[in-house]
C-alpha positions in Angstrom: 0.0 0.0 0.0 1.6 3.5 -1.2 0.2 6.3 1.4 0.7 10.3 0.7 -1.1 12.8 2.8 -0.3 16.5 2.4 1.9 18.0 4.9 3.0 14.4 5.8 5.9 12.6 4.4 5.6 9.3 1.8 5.1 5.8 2.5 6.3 3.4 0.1 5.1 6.0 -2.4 6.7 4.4 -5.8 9.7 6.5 -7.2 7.9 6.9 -10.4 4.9 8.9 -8.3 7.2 10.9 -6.4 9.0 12.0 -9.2 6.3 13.8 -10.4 6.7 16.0 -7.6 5.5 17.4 -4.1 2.4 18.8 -5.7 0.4 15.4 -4.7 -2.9 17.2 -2.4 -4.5 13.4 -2.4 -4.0 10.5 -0.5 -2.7 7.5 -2.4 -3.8 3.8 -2.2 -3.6 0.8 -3.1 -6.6 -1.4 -1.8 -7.1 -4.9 -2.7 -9.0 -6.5 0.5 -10.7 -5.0 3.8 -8.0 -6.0 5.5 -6.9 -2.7 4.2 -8.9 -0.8 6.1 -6.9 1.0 8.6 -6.0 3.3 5.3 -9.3 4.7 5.8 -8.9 6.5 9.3 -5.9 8.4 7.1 -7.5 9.0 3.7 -10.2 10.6 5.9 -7.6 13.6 7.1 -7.0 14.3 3.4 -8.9 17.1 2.0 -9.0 14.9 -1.5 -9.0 11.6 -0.6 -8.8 9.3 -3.7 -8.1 5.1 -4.2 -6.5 3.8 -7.5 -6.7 0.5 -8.1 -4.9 -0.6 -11.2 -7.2 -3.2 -12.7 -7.1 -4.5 -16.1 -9.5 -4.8 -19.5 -9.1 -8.1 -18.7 -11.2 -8.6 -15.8 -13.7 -6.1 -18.0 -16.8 -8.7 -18.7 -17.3 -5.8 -22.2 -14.1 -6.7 -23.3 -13.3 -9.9 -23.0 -16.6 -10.8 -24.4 -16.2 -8.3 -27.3 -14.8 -10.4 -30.9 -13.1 -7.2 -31.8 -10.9 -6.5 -28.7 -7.8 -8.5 -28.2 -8.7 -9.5 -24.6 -11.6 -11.9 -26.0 -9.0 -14.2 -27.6 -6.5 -14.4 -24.7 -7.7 -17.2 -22.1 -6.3 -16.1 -18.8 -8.7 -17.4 -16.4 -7.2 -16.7 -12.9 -5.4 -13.5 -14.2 -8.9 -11.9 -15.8 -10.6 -13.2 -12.7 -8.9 -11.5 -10.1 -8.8 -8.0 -12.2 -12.6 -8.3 -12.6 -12.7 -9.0 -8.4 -10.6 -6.0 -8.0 -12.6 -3.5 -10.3 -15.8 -5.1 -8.5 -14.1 -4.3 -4.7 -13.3 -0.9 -6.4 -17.0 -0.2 -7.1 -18.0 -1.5 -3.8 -15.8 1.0 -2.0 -16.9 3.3 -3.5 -20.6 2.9 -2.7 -19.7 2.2 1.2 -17.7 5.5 1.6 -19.1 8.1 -0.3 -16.7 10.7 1.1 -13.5 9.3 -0.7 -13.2 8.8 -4.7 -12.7 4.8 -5.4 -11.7 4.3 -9.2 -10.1 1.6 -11.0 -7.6 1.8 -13.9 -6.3 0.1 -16.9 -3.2 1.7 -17.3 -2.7 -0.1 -21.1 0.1 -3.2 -21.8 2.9 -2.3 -19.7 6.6 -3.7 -20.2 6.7 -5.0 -16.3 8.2 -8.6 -15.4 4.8 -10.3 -16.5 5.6 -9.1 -20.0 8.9 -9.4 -20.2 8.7 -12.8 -21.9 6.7 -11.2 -24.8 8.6 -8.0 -25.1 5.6 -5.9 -25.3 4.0 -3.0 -23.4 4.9 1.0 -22.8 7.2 2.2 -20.3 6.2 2.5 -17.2 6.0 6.1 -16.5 3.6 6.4 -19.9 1.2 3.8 -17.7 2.2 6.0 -14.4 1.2 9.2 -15.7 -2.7 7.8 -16.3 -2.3 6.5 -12.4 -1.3 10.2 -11.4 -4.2 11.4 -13.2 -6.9 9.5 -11.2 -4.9 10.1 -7.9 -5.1 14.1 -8.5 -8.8 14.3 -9.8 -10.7 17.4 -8.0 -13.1 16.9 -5.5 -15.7 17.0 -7.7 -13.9 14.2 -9.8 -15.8 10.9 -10.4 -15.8 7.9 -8.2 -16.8 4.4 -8.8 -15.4 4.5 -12.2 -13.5 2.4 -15.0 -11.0 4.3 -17.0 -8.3 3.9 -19.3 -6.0 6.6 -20.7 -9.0 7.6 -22.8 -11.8 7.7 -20.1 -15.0 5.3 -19.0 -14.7 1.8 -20.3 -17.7 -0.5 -19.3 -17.3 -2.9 -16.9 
């Protein structure tokens, strides 16, 4: 879990966050299970309290079940699963605390160690800078959303 409040110092915020610079007013997040909780107590103090969670087209019921986007012909069962758990937890949050902006990303094929082996996807900080543009959404930004680089995708 990465953890920014203004006026307080980072936490495990990733280099490639903080190198966009101390302008961060929002608290960052990572949540993946309710054991996460105690987050909440200190996303409350933020003025701007946002959640990220970087999800996937693949766990997006729309696309893998559309014939014209590449997730419908790639069969990974567990992987597409857990991404549509995580967008679905995302939504849920977002419902039970009303106060804080919950959205989930696909942040596009990344070149990470997962696809390494088929030496495809951006670099990092292209998929990093779509991340920094949920985290810093005004407080009259969305919440209980899907969005790529682009905007809303369906669920």
């Amino acid at each position: 879990m990465w953890i920014r409040l203004r006026h307080r110092s980072a936490t495990e915020l990733p280099s490639r966050l903080a190198a966009a610079g101390p302008r961060y007013a929002a608290a960052f997040a990572t949540v993946r299970d309710p054991r996460r909780r105690p987050a909440l107590p200190l996303l409350r103090k933020s003025s701007n309290p946002t959640v990220v969670t970087v999800s996937s087209s693949m766990g997006s019921f729309w696309a893998v079940t559309n014939p014209e986007r590449p997730e419908s012909a790639m069969p990974l069962a567990l992987y597409a699963a857990s991404k549509s758990a995580a967008a679905m937890l995302t939504v849920q949050y977002a419902k039970l605390h009303p106060g804080i902006k919950f959205n989930a990303l696909e942040p596009g094929t990344t070149a990470t160690d997962m696809t390494a082996a088929f030496g495809i996807g951006r670099p990092v900080e292209e998929s990093a800078r779509i991340v920094v543009r949920l985290a810093t959404l005004g407080a009259d930004g969305p919440t209980g959303t899907f969005q790529d680089e682009n905007g809303d995708l369906p669920f």
